[in-house]
N, C-alpha and C positions, 0 to 999 in steps of 0.2 A: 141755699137757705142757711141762713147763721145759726148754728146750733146753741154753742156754749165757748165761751172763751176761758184762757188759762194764762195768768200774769204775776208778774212779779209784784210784790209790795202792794194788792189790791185787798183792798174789805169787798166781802161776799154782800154786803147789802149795797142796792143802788137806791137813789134817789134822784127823781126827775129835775130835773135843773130848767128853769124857762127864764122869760120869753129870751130870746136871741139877739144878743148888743153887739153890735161893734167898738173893738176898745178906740177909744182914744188918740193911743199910741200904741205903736207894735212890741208889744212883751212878750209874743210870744213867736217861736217857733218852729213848726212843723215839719218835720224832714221826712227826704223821702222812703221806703219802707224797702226792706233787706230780706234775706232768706227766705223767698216769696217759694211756696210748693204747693202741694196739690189742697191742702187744708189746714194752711198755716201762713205767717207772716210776720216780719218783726216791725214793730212798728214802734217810733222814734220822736222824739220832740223837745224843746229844749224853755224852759221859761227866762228870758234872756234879764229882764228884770222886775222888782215884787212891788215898786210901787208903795204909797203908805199906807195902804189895807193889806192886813198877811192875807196870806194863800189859804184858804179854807177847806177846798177839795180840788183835783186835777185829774185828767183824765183824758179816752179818746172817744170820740162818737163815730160811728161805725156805721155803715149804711152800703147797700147797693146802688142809692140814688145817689145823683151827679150832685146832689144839694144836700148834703142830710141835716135833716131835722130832728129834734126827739120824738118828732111824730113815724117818723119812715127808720130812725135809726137805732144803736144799742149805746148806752154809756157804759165806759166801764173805767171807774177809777183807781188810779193808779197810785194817790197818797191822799192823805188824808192832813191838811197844814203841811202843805209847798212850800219849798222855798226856791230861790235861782238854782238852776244846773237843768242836767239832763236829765229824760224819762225815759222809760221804752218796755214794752210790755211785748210779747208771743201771743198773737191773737190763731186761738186753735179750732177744731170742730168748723172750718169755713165750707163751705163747697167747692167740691173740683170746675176748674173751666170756668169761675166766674170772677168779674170784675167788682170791686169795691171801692168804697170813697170813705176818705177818716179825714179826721181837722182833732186839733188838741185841745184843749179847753183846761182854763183856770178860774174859778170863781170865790170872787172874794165875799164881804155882809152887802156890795151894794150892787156888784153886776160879774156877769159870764162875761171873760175874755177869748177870745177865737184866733185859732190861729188860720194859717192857710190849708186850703183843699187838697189831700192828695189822691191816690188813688194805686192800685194794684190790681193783677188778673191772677188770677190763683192756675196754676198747669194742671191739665188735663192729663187722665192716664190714656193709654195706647197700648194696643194688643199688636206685636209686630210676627208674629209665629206662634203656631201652635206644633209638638212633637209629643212625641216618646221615647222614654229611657231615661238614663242616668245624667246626660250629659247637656251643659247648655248650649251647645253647638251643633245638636244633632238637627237632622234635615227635617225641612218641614213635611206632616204628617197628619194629613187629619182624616187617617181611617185607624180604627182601634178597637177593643173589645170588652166587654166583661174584665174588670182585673186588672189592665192595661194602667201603667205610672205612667199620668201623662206633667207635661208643661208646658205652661204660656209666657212667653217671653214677650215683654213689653217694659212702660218704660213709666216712672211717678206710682209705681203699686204701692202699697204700704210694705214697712217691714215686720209689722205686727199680722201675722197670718190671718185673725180674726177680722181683722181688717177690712181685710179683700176677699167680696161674697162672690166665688162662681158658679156659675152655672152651666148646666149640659139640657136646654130644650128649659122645662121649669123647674128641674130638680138641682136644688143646691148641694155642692158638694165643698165638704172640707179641704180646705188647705192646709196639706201635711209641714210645709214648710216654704222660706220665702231665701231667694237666694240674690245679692246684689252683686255682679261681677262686672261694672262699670259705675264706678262711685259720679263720675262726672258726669254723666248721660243719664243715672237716675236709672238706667237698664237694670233690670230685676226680671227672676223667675220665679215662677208660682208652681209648685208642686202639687198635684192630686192625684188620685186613684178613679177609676169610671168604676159606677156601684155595677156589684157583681149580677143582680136581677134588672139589670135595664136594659129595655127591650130593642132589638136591633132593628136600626132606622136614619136617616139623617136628627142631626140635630143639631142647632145653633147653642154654638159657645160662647157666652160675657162674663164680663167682671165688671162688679163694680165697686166702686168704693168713693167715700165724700160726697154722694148723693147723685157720684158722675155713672152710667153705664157704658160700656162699650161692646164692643162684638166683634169676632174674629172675621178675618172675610168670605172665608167659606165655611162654608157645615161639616160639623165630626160625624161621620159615618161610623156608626157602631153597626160591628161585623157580627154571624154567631160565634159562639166560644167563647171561652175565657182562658187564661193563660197566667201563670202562677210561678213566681220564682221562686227556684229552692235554694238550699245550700250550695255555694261554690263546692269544687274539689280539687282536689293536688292532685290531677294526670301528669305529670312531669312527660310522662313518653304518648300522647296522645296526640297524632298528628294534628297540627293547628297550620300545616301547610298544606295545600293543596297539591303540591305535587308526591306527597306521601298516605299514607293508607291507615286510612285508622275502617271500622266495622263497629256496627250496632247490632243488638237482638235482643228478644227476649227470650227465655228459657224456665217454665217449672215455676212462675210466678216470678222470676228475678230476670233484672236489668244486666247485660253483659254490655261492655265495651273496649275492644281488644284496637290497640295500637302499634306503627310500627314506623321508626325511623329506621334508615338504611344500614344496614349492618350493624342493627345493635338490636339487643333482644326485644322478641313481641313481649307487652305489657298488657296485661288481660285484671278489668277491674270490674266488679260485680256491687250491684243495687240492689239496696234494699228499701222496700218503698214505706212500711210500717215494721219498726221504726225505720226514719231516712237515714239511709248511711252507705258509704261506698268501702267495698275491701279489696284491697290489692292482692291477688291471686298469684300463687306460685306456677309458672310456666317456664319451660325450659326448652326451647327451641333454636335450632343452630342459628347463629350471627347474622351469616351471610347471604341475607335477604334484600330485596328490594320492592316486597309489593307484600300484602297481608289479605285476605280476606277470609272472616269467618261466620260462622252461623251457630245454630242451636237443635239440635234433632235427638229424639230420643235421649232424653237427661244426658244428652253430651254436646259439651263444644266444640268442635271442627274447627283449626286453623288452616288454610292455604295460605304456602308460601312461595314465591318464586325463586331458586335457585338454581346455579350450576349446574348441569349434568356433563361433567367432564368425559363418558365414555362417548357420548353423541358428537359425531362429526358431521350431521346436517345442521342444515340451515337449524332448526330448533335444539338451543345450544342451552336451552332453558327451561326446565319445568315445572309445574306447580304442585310440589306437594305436600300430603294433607296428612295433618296431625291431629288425633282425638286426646280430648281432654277432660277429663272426671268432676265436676266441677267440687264435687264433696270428699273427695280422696285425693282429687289431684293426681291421679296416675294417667301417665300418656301413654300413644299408643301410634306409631307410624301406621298410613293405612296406605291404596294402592296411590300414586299420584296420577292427577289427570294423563287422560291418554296425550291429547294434542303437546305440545312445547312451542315456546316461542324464540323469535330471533335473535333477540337483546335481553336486556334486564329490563327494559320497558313494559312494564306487564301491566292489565288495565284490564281485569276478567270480570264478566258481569254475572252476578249470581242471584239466584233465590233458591225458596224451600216450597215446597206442595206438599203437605200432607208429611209424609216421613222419609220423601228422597230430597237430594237438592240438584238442581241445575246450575252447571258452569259453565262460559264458553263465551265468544264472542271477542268481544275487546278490542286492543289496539290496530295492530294489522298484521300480517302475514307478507313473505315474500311470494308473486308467483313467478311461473317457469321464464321469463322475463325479468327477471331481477327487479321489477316493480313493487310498491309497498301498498297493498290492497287491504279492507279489512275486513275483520275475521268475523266470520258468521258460524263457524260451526260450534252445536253447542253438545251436552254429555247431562247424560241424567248418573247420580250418584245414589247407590241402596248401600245404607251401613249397614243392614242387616245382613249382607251377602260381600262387603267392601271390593264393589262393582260397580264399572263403569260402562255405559251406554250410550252408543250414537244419539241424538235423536234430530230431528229435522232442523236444519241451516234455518236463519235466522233469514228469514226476505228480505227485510228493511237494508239501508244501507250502513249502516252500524250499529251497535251496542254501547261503543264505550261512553263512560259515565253514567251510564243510563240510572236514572231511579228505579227501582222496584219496590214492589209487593204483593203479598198473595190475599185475595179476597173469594172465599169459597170455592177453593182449589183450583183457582186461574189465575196464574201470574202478570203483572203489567209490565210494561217496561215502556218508560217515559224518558223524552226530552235527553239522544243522544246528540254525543259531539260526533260528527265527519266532517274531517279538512279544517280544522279549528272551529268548525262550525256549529252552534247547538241548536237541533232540529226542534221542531214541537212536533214529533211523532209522540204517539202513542201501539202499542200491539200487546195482544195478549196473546197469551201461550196456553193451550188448553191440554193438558196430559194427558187424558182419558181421550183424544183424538190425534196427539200429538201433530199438531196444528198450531197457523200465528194467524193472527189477525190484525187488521190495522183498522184502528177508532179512533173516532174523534180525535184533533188535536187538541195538543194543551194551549191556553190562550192565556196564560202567564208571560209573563216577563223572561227569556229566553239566559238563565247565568249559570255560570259553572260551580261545581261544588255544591250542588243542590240536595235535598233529603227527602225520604219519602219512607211512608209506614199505613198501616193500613189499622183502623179500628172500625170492629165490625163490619158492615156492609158498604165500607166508602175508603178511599184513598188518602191520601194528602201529600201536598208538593210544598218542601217548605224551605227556605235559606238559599244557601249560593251568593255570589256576586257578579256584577257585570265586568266582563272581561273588555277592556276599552280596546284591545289589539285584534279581535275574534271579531271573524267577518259578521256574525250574530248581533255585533253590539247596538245598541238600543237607547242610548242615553242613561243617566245618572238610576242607582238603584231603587227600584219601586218599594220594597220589601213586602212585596204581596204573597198568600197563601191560599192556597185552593185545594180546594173539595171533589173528591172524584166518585159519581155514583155509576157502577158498571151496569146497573136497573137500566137506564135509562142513557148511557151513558153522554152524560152532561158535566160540565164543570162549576161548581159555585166559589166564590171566593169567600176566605172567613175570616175570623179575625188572626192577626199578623202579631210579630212582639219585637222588642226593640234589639234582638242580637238577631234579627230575620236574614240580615245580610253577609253575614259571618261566612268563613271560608273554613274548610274543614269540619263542618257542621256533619254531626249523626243523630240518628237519632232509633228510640224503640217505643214498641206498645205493649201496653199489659193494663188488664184490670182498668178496661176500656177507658183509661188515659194515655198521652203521647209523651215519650220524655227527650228533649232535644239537648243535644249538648255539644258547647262550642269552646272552643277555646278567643279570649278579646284579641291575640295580637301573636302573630307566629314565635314570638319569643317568649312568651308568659306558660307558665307551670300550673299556674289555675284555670281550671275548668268551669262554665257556667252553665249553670243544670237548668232548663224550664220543665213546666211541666202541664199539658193541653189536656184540656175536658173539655169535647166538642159539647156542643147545644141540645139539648133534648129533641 
């Protein structure tokens, strides 16, 4: 429908001009129309000669009919006393996707001159993707949450944000910004945020704009949760590779996150959530490392490390040991190292905490009496109250390494290990007070490596990783999906997901029943990106 037009050299009053003559002779001419777009057109006409009556008024008539009349169409003039040359007016406010009909017109004290019929179709907008994140190339994605920066990528949007009305189901949501990164193709992204109180459910996503609607082709699935970006941070030594070792935890109300590149010192960096701010902590532990992990027990931080034991002449030529660290003094403290050692520097030990010991053990593999490389199930309970180490029952499953953990009411999980390049969807818990494993349910995620897991209140959660395209596991292109683990009942729900979900080298901790993950974009970058997860009531 024609709203309002905008033109050059026009007076704001119209006047109906009738009955409809055919001239004489051809004065006039009507050309055909330029920069045609989704609600807009240039429109063109030339009075070739003025005859002996001057020009009085000039203009176009405008209509969606194939014939227009003043009865079906719009005048809009363009001068006021014409003379010979050319004219040409921006006719604005049209509607998307439709077709039009204009003819030029000059009228002199005795008759309306006409010129020829022409016509144009105004472009359609198109929704060709819907995603999440920062990026216009990111994969398509239509499950999200509460919080979630999402975009539609299509093509004739406006570039005035107000413009273009979207929708999630019937609730209109703002668009933060409008991004054009193919000027020829008219390709544009649309920016918005999914409102933080909407209720999870499928729902149909449009835009529209010029009176045109469209639709995505499938339904956004809003997941529970919401999911929240905070401030980047400068981890300079924070693994963002996968084949090195970074550790998450929480401790005393604060965020720890200790990292470690191969012979160069652990970096151990601490959160604070009110105010947000991260500090780089003084630690001082010997070089000559190649594996890190640590945790948080009794207002102290724990580093294991894997290093040399030059007096050992067996096969375990390496072992793991554990450095206590003060987090408010900063004073360290060598404590006993695990009993087990390993063959290489290849160290890959799977750990959690219970209560106020922790558990180690498991990991890469072992040689047996066969010179074969089998993997390692034996695990060690750790009391720093007594800096004591303890058997406790071999691990059944067929491996630990990588495994996710966490402890949910003094029972530890351990999910989704690698054996033989392979990533299981085992699930087992480990119960202290019986010292016993169990094996539950599997995980029915997406099977990638480098994956994280943390535990708020009574549920679990399995979050990041990426698909390893060389690993017998592989599965096709990254889902970045996240899940919910309740040990009640034990079932898995999926929830909502966020746009660094696929990241490698991903950690992450809980505190003050939120989840904070942090990733590093790109194994060479020195910046850190922080989210931070408030599951669903």
């Amino acid at each position: 429908m024609l709203v309002s037009f905008c033109l050059w050299g026009c007076s704001e009053d119209e006047e109906v001009i009738g009955p409809l003559r055919k001239s004489d002779r051809t004065v006039i001419n009507t050309r055909p129309p330029s920069f045609v777009t989704v609600d807009s057109a240039a429109l063109s006409a030339e009075i070739l000669e003025t005859g002996p009556l001057p020009i009085i008024e000039a203009g176009f008539l405008l209509s969606q009919d194939p014939q227009p009349t003043p009865e079906t169409g719009t005048f809009i003039k363009v001068s006021e006393g014409a003379k010979a040359g050319p004219y040409s007016i921006v006719a604005k406010n049209l509607d998307a996707n439709k077709k039009y009909y204009y003819r030029f017109y000059a009228k002199d004290k005795e008759q309306v001159l006409w010129g020829s019929i022409q016509s144009f179709t105004t472009s359609g907008i198109a929704i060709s993707r819907v995603s999440y994140g920062d990026v216009a190339d990111a994969a398509d994605f239509y499950e999200a949450g509460a919080g979630n920066n999402m975009m539609i990528q299509g093509t004739n949007f406006s570039r005035k944000a107000s413009e273009n009305i979207v929708k999630i189901g019937n609730i209109v949501v703002p668009v933060t910004s409008v991004f054009v990164f193919n000027e020829l193709e008219q390709a544009t992204v649309l920016s918005f945020t999914i409102p933080e109180h909407i209720t999870p459910g499928n729902y149909e996503i449009s835009v529209t704009r010029a009176g045109q609607t469209v639709k995505a082709s499938e339904l956004l699935r809003i997941l529970p949760g919401k999911w929240k970006r905070l401030q980047n941070t400068n981890m300079s030594m924070l693994a963002g590779r996968p084949t090195y070792s970074a550790s998450a935890f929480a401790l005393d109300g604060k965020g720890y996150v200790a990292g470690l590149l191969p012979y160069l010192p652990v970096s151990l960096y601490q959160y604070t959530a009110d105010p947000e701010s991260w500090t780089k902590l003084k630690i001082t532990i010997d070089t000559y490392h190649t594996f890190l992990t640590a945790f948080g027990l009794n207002s102290k931080i724990y580093a294991g490390v894997a290093a040399p034991n030059y007096n050992n002449t067996t096969q375990f030529r390496y072992e793991v040991k554990l450095h206590a660290v003060d987090p408010v003094t900063g004073a360290q403290e060598q404590k006993q190292p695990m009993p087990a050692g390993y063959p290489t520097s290849s160290v890959t030990i799977t750990r959690f905490t219970i209560g106020d010991k922790a558990y180690m053990g498991g990991g890469n593999y072992a040689i047996d009496s066969w010179g074969n490389r089998v993997a390692r199930k034996d695990f060690y309970q750790y009391t720093p109250a007594i800096d004591n180490w303890t058997r406790i029952s071999d691990f059944p499953g067929k491996s630990t390494t990588n495994a996710i953990t966490f402890e949910i009411n003094g029972t530890a999980y351990l999910v989704a290990p690698t054996h033989d390049n392979k990533v299981l969807p085992e699930v087992w818990a480990y119960e202290s007070g019986t010292n016993t494993w169990t094996r539950k349910r599997d995980f029915p995620g997406q099977l990638k490596t480098s994956m994280t897991g943390y535990a708020i209140g009574s549920a679990g959660y399995v979050i990041g990783g990426t698909v390893n395209p060389y690993s017998y596991s592989y599965n096709g292109p990254d889902k970045r999906d996240f899940w919910k683990y309740d040990p009640a009942t034990d079932t898995w729900q999926e929830v909502a997901s966020f746009d660094g979900n696929n990241s490698t080298g991903i950690v992450s901790f809980a505190m003050h029943g939120k989840a904070y993950v942090v990733y590093q974009p790109s194994q060479y970058s020195n910046t850190s990106i922080v989210w931070e997860y408030t599951p669903a009531p």
